[in-house]
N, CA, C and O atoms as a DFTB+ gen file, in Angstrom:
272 C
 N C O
     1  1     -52.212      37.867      29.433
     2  2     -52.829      36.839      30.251
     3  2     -53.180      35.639      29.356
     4  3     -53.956      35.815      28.417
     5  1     -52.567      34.236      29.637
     6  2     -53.017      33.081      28.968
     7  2     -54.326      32.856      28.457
     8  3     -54.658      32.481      27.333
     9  1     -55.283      33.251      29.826
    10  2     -56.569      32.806      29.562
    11  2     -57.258      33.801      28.488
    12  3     -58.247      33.498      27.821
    13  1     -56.805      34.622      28.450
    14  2     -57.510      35.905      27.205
    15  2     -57.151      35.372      26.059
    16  3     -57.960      34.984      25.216
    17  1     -56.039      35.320      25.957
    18  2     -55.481      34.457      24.545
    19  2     -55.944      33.688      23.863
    20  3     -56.233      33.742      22.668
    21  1     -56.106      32.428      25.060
    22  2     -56.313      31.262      24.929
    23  2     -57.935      31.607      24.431
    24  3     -58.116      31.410      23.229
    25  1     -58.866      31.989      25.035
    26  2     -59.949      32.433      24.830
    27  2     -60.035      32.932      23.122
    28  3     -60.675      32.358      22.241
    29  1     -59.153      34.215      22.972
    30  2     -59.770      34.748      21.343
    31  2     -59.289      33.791      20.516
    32  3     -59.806      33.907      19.405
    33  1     -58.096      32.401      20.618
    34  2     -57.658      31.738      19.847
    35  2     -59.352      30.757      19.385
    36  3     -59.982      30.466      18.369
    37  1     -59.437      30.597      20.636
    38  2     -60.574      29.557      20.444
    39  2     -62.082      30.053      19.662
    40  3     -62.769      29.383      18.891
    41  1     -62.304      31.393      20.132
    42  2     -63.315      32.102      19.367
    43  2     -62.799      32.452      17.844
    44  3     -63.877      32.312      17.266
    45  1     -62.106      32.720      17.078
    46  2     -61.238      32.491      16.175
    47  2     -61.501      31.385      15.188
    48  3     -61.911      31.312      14.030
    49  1     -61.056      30.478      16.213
    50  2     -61.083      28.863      15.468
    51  2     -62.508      28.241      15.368
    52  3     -62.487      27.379      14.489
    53  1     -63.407      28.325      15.785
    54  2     -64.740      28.103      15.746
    55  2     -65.480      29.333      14.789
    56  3     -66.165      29.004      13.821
    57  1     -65.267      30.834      15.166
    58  2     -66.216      31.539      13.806
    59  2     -64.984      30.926      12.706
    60  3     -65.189      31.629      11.716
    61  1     -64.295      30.375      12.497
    62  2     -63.347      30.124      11.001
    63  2     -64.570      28.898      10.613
    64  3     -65.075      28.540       9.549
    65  1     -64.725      28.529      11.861
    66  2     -65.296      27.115      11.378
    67  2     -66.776      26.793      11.310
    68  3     -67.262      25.666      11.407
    69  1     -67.629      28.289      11.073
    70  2     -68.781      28.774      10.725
    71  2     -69.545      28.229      12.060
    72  3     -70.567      27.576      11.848
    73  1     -69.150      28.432      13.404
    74  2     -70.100      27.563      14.051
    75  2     -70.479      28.928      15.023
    76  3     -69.700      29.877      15.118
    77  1     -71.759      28.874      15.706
    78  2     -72.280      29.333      16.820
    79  2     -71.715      28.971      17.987
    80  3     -71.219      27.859      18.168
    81  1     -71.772      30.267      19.201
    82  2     -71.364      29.636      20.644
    83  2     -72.065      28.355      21.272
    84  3     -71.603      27.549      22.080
    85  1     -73.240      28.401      20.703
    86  2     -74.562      27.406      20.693
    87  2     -74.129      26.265      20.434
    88  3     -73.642      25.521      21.285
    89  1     -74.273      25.950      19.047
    90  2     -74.010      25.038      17.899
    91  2     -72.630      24.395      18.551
    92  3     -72.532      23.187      18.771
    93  1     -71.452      25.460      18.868
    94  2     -70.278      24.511      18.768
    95  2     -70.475      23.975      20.580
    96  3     -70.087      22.827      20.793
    97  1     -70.916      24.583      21.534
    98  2     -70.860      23.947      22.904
    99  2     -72.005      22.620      22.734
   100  3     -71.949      21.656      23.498
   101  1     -72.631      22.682      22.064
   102  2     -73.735      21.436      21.714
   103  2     -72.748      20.526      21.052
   104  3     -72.642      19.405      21.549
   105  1     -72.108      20.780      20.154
   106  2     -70.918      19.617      19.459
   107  2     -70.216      19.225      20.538
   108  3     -69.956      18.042      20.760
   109  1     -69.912      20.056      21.176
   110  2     -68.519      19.506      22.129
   111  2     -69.038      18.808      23.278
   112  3     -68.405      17.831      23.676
   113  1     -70.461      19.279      24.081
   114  2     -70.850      18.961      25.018
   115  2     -70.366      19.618      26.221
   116  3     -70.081      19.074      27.288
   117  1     -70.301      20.937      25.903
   118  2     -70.346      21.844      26.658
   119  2     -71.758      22.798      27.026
   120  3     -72.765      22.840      26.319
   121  1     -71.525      23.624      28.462
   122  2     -72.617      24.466      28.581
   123  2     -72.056      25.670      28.005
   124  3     -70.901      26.055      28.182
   125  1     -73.136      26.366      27.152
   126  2     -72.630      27.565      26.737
   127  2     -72.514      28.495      27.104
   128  3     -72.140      29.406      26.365
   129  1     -72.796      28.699      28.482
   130  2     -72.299      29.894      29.244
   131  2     -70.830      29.584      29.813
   132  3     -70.118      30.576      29.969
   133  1     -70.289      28.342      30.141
   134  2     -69.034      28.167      30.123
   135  2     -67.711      28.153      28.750
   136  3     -66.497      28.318      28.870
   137  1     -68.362      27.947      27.763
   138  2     -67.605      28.385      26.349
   139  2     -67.354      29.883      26.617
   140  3     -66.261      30.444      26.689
   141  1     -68.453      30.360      26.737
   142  2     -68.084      31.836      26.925
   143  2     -67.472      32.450      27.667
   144  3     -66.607      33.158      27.151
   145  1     -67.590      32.489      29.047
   146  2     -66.163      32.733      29.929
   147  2     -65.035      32.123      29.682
   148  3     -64.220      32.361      30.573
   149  1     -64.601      31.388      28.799
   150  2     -63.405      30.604      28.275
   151  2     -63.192      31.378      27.193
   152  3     -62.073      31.891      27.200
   153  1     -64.077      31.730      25.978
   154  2     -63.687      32.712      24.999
   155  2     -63.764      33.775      25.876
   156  3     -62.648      34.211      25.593
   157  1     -64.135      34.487      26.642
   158  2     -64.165      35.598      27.152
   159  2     -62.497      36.140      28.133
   160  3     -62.002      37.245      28.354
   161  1     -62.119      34.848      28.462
   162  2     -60.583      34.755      29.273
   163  2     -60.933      34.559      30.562
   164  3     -59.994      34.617      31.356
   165  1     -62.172      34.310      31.074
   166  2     -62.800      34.836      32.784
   167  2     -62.494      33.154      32.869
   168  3     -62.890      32.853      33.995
   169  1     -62.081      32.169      32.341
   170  2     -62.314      30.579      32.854
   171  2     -61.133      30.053      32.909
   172  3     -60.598      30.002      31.802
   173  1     -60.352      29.530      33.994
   174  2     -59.417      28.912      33.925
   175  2     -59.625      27.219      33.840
   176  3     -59.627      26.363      34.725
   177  1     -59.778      27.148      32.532
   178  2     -60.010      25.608      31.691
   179  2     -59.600      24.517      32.052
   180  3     -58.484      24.849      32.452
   181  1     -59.673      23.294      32.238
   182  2     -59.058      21.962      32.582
   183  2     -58.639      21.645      31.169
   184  3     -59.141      22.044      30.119
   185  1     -57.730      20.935      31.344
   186  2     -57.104      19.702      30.187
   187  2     -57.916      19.641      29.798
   188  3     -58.016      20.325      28.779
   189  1     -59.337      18.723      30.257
   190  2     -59.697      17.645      29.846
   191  2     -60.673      18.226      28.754
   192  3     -61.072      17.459      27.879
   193  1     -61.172      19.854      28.762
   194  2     -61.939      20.969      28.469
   195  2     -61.317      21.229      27.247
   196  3     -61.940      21.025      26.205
   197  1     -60.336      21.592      27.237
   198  2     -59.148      21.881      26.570
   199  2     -58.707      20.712      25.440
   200  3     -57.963      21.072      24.528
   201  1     -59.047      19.667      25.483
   202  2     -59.152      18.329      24.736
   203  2     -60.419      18.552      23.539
   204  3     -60.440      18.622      22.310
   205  1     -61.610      18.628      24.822
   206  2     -62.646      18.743      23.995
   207  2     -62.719      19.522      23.099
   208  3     -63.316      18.970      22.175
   209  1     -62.352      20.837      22.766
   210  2     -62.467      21.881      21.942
   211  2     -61.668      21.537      21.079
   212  3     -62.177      21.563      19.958
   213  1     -59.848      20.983      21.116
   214  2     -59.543      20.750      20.135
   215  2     -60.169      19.712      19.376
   216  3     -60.257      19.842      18.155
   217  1     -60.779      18.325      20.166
   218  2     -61.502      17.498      18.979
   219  2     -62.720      17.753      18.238
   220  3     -63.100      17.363      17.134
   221  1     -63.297      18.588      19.215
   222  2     -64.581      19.426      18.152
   223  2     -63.927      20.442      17.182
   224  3     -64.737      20.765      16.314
   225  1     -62.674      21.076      17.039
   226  2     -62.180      21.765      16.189
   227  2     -61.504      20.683      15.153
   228  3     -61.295      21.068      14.002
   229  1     -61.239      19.656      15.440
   230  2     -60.323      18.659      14.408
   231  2     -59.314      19.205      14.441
   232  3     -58.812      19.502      13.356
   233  1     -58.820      19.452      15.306
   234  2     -57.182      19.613      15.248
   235  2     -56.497      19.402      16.397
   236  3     -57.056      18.811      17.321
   237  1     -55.298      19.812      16.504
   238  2     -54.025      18.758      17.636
   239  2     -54.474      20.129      18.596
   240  3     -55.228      21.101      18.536
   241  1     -53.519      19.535      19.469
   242  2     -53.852      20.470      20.750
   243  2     -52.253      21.541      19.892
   244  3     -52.400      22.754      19.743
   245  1     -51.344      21.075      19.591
   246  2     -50.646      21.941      19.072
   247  2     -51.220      23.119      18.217
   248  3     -50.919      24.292      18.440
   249  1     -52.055      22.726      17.237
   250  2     -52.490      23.869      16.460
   251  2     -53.243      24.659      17.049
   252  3     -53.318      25.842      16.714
   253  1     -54.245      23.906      18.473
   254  2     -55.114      24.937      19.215
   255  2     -53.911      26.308      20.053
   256  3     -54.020      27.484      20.399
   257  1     -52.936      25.345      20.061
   258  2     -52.045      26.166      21.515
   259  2     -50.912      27.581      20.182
   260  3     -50.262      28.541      20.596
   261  1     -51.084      27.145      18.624
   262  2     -50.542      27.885      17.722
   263  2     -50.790      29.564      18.012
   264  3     -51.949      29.978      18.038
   265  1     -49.788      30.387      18.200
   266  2     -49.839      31.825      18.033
   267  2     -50.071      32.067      19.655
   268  3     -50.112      33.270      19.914
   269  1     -50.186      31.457      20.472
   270  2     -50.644      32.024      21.946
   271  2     -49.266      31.776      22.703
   272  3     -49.153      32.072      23.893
C-alpha cells in the first residue's frame, strides 16, 4: 500500500534528521496528529502536504518519493 510506504519513508527521513513528531509538524506547520496518520499510512496526503514535508526535509520531492 502507497500510503504505508509513503508513511515509514517519511518517519525515516525525519528520525535521520534528529527531529520529533512534535518538533518536525511545528517546522512544517503541520498538526501532529495528522503527521502521524501519514507516518502511520491511515492519511491519504495532498500534494500540497506532500511539498511541505519535502521542504521541511530539504530535499526534492524525488528523494522523498526514493525507495517507495
Amino acid at each position: 500500500m502507497i500510503t504505508k510506504k509513503f508513511g515509514e519513508r517519511v518517519r525515516e527521513l525525519r528520525i535521520k534528521n534528529n527531529m520529533s513528531q512534535e518538533k518536525f509538524a511545528i517546522h512544517i506547520d503541520m498538526d501532529r496528529t495528522y503527521l502521524a496518520s501519514v507516518e502511520s499510512g491511515k492519511r491519504n496526503i495532498s500534494l500540497e502536504n506532500i511539498n511541505k514535508i519535502a521542504v521541511g526535509l530539504s530535499i526534492t520531492l524525488e528523494e522523498l518519493f526514493k525507495g517507495i
